[in-house]
C-alpha positions as CSV (number, residue, x, y, z in Angstrom):
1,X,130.0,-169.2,-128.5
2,X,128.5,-172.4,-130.8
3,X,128.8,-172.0,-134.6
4,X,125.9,-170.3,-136.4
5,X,124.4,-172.3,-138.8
6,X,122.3,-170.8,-141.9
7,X,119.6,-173.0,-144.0
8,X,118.3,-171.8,-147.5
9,X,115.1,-174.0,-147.9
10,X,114.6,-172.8,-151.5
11,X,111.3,-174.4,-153.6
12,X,113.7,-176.1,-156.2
13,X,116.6,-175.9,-154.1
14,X,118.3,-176.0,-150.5
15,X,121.6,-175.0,-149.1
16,X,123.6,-174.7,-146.0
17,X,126.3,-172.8,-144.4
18,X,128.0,-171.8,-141.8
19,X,130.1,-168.8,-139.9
20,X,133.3,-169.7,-139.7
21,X,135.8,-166.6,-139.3
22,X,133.0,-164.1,-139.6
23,X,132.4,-165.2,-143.1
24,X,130.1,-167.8,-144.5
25,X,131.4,-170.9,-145.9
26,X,129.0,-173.2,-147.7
27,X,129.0,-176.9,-146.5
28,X,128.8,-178.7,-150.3
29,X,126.8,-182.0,-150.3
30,X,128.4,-185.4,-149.8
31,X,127.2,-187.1,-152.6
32,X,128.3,-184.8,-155.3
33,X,130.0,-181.8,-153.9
34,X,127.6,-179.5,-154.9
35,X,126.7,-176.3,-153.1
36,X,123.1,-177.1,-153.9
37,X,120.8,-180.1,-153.5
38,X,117.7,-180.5,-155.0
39,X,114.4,-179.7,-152.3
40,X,113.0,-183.1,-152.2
41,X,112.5,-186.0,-149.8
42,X,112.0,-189.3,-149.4
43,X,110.9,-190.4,-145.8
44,X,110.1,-193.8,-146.2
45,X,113.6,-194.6,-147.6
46,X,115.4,-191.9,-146.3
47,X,116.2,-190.3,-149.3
48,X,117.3,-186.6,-150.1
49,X,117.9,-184.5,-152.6
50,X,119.2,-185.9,-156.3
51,X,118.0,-189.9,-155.7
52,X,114.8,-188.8,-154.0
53,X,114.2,-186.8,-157.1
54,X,115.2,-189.6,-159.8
55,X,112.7,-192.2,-157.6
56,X,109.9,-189.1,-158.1
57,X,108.4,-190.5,-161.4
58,X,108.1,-194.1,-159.3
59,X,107.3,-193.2,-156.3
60,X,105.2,-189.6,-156.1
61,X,102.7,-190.8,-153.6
62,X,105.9,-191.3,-150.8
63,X,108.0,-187.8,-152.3
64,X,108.0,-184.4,-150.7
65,X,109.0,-181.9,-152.9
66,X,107.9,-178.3,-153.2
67,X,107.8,-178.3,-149.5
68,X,108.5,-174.5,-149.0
69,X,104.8,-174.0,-150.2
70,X,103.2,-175.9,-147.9
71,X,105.2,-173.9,-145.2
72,X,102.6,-171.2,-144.0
């Protein structure tokens, strides 16, 4: 059987995990070894999460964020 992946796409936040040993362990984010990265994305640039959100101020018009809303 594959692993079984779980993704929290939260309005301010988003976080993954995954089944390992019939428990979920949470995969922390490479950057800064949080459990949490911020909900926001830069496509042109390919950013995510924390530097997406600093360039946000700059750079609204090119920034996802929030996207949980527009999620039917």
């Amino acid at each position: 059987m594959g692993k079984i992946i779980g993704i929290d796409l939260g309005t301010t936040n988003s976080c993954v995990a995954v089944m390992e040993g019939g428990r979920p362990k949470v995969i922390p984010t490479v950057d800064t070894g949080k459990n949490t990265t911020p909900s926001v994305v830069e496509p042109v640039k390919n950013l995510v999460g924390d530097v997406a959100k600093r360039q946000m101020i700059l750079n609204s018009k090119n920034t996802v964020y929030s996207a949980k809303r527009l999620m039917g």
